[in-house]
N, C-alpha and C positions, 0 to 999 in steps of 0.2 A: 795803837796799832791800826784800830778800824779807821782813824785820821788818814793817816799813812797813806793805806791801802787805795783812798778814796782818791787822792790827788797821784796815786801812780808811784810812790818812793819808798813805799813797801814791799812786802814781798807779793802784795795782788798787783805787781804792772803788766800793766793791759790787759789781766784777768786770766794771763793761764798760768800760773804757778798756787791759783786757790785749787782749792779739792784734791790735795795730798798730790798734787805735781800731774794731774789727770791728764794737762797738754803739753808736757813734759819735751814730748818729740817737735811736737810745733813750734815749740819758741824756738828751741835747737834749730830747727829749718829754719826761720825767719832771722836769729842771728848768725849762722852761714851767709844765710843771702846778703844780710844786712853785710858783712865781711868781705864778700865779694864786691858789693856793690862801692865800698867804700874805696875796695883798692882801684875800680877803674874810673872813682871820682880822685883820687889820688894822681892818676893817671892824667883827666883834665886838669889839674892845677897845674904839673908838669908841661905839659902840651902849651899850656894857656903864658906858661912863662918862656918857655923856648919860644914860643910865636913873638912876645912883647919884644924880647933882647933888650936893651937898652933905654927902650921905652916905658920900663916896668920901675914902679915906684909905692913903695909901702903908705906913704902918704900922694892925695892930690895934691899936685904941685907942675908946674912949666917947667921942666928939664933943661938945661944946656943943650944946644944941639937937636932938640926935641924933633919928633917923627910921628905923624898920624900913622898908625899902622891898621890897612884895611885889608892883609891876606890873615891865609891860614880860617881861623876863629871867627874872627872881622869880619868876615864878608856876611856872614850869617848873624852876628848880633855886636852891638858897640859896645858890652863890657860883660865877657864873656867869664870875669873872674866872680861876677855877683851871680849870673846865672848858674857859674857850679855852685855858689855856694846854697843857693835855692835847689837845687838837685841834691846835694847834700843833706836835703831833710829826710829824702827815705832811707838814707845807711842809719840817720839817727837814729829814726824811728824803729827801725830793725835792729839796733845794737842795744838799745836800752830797754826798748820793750816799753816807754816807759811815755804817757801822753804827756804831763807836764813837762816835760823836757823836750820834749818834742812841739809843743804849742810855745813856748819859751825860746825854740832854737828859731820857730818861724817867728815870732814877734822882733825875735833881736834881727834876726836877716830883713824882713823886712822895713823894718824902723832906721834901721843904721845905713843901709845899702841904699834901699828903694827910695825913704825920705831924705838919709842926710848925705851921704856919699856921691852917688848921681849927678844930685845936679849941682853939688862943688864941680865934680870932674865935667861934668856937661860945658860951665861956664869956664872953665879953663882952658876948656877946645876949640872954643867959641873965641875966648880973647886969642890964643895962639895962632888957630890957622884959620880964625875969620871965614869965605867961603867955603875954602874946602869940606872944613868939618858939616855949614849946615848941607852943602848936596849930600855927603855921607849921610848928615842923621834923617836926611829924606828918603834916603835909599833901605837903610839899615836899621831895623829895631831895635828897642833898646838889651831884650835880653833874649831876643832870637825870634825866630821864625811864630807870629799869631802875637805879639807883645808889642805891637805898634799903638796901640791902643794907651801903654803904658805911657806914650810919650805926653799926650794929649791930657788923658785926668790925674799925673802926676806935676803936671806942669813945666815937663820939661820943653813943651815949644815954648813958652814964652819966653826961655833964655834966649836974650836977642843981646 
């Protein structure tokens, strides 16, 4: 149980359910919040796919017909479906109470999104709409507004 406890999957996560429930009321306020917060990241996945239309694809891949889409979302970040899901870690963190799962939900976001998904989709924007896409990705950060940075030590300028 003291194992447990230590890694978060007991009943001490994030430390207020020790001491006979003493922060009882706080967790309850944090998973409220966490609840609310979830449903208006619910809300951006929505948003994030009505903006895509057609352009929207479970795997990266070149579509038929394919469309650079720069409104709505777009304008503000070039793949605005990984930035929810990095916004996404405070409903975790608020729902579970729980930091391994929470240090877990940012390792997979960032491993799977940030290294491996990117810059497949990066190079496939790149082959498809050739200039277009690099004035967008000069214009447009990768996951919004102070994240241009992202482009540079992730390596996604050098998709040429």
């Amino acid at each position: 149980m003291i194992a447990m406890n230590i890694v978060g999957l007991g009943t001490g996560t994030w430390g207020f359910y020790c001491d006979e429930h003493k922060h009882e009321d706080l967790a309850k306020f944090l998973i409220t919040a966490g609840i609310i917060i979830n449903g208006i990241s619910f809300g951006w996945f929505l948003l994030i796919h009505f903006n895509m239309g057609k352009a929207w694809s479970s795997q990266p891949e070149a579509l038929k017909d394919h469309i650079l889409v720069q409104s709505g979302m777009f304008k503000f970040c070039r793949h605005p479906m990984y930035t929810g899901f990095l916004y996404h870690t405070v409903p975790i963190s608020l729902l579970t109470l729980n930091w391994f799962v929470t240090l877990s939900w940012i390792f997979f976001v960032v491993y799977y999104f940030l290294i491996v998904r990117i810059p497949v989709e990066e190079r496939i924007l790149i082959d498809v709409f050739g200039s277009q896409y690099h004035d967008y990705r000069r214009k447009v950060p990768p996951l919004g507004p102070g994240t241009m940075w992202l482009s540079a030590s992730l390596q996604f300028d050098k998709l040429e």
